[in-house]
N, C-alpha and C positions, 0 to 999 in steps of 0.2 A: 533585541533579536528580531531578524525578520521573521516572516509569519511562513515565508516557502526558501527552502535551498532548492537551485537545481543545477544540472549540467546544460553545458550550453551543444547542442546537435543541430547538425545540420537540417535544414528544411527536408530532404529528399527523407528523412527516417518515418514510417509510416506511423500513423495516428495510434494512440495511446503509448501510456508508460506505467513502471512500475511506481508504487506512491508510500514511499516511508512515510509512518508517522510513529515519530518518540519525539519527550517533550524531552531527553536531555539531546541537543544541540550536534554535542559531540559524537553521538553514537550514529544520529540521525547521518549527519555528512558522513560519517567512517564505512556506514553501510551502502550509502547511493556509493561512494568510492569501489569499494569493494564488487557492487552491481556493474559499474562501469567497464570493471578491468573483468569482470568475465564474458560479459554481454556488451558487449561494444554496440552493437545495433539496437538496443533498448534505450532509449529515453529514462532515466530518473530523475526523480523529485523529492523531497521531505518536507514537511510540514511538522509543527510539533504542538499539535493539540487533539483532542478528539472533536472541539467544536469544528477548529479549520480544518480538519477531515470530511466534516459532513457539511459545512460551505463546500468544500472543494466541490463535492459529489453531487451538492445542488446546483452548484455553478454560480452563485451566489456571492455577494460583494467582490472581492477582488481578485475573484475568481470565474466571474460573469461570461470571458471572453474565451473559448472554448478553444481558440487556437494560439491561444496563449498557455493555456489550461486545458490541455485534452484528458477526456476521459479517462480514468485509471484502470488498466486489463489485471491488474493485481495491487494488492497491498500487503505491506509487509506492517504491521502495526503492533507499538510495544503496549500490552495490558496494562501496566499498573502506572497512567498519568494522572497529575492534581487534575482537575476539574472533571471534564467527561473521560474517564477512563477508557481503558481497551476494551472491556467488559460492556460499558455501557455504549459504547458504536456497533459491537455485535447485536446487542440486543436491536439498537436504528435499523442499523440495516439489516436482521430479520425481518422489520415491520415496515421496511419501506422499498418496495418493489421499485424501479426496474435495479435498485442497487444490491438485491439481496444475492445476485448470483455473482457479484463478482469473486473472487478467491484471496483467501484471507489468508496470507502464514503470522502465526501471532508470534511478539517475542515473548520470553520471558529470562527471569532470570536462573541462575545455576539453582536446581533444587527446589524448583515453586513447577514441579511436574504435576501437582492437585490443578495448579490453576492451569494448565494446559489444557486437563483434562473439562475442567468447566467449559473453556472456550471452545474444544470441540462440540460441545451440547448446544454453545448458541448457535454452530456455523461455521467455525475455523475449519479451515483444512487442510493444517499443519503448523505445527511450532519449529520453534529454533531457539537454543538458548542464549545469551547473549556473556558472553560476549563472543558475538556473531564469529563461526569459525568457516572459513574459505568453503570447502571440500561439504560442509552440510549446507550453506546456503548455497552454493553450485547445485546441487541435487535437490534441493525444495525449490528452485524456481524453474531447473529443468526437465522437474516432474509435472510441470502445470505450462509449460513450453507448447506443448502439441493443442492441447486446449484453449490456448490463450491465441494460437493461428486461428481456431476456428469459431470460436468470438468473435476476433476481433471488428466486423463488419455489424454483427448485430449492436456491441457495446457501442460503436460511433452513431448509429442508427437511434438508439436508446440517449443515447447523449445529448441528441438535439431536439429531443421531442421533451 
């Protein structure tokens, strides 16, 4: 499996994108898909690990090239992956500035609302349950819309330093 899906956008789309990250495959594309046909003008991506989360976010191996790899103005990220979990990159990036303010909707699955509630404690801010429904991930990404315009200068800023 490759280590990044994305969609292919035109040069003119302005710097950052939203950044899936689930390690099952399937869900990971179903969701950039889904991002795409609401948000036409946004950029997405997937990755499906918590470590190639936080390469991405370092910039780090094959993910170095920043204009290949622009900085993420959001992540959509599923909590319960094998190795570094969801859980365990909330905790990273609590503890690792300038990444901790990006905005995090976590997935989860139907009926695991405890572990929601954990990931708002590290720093989520918001869930979605998966399997991802239109009309809720339309309104958790266009709740965080107005916020993510007036970012976005400082994240590309933060990106290269």
């Amino acid at each position: 499996m490759n280590k990044l899906y994305t969609n292919k956008r035109s040069p003119d789309v302005a710097p950052g994108i939203v950044l899936v990250v689930d390690d099952d495959a399937d869900d990971a594309r179903a969701a950039v898909r889904t991002i795409n046909k609401l948000f036409p003008e946004l950029s997405t991506r997937a990755v499906y690990s918590g470590e190639d989360l936080i390469s991405y976010l370092q910039g780090e191996n094959e993910f170095s090239d920043r204009n290949e790899h622009p900085y993420p103005l959001l992540v959509l990220l599923d909590l319960k992956m094998g190795g570094v979990s969801g859980f365990d990159v909330l905790l990273w990036l609590r503890d690792h500035p300038p990444h901790n303010y990006i905005p995090v909707i976590v997935l989860t699955g139907t009926g695991e609302l405890n572990m929601a509630s954990r990931a708002y404690a590290l720093g989520a801010r918001s869930f979605l349950t998966k399997p991802l429904q239109r009309v809720e991930l339309e309104n958790a990404v266009r709740g965080f819309e107005h916020w993510v315009q007036q970012i976005r200068a400082s994240v590309n800023s933060a990106a290269v330093h």
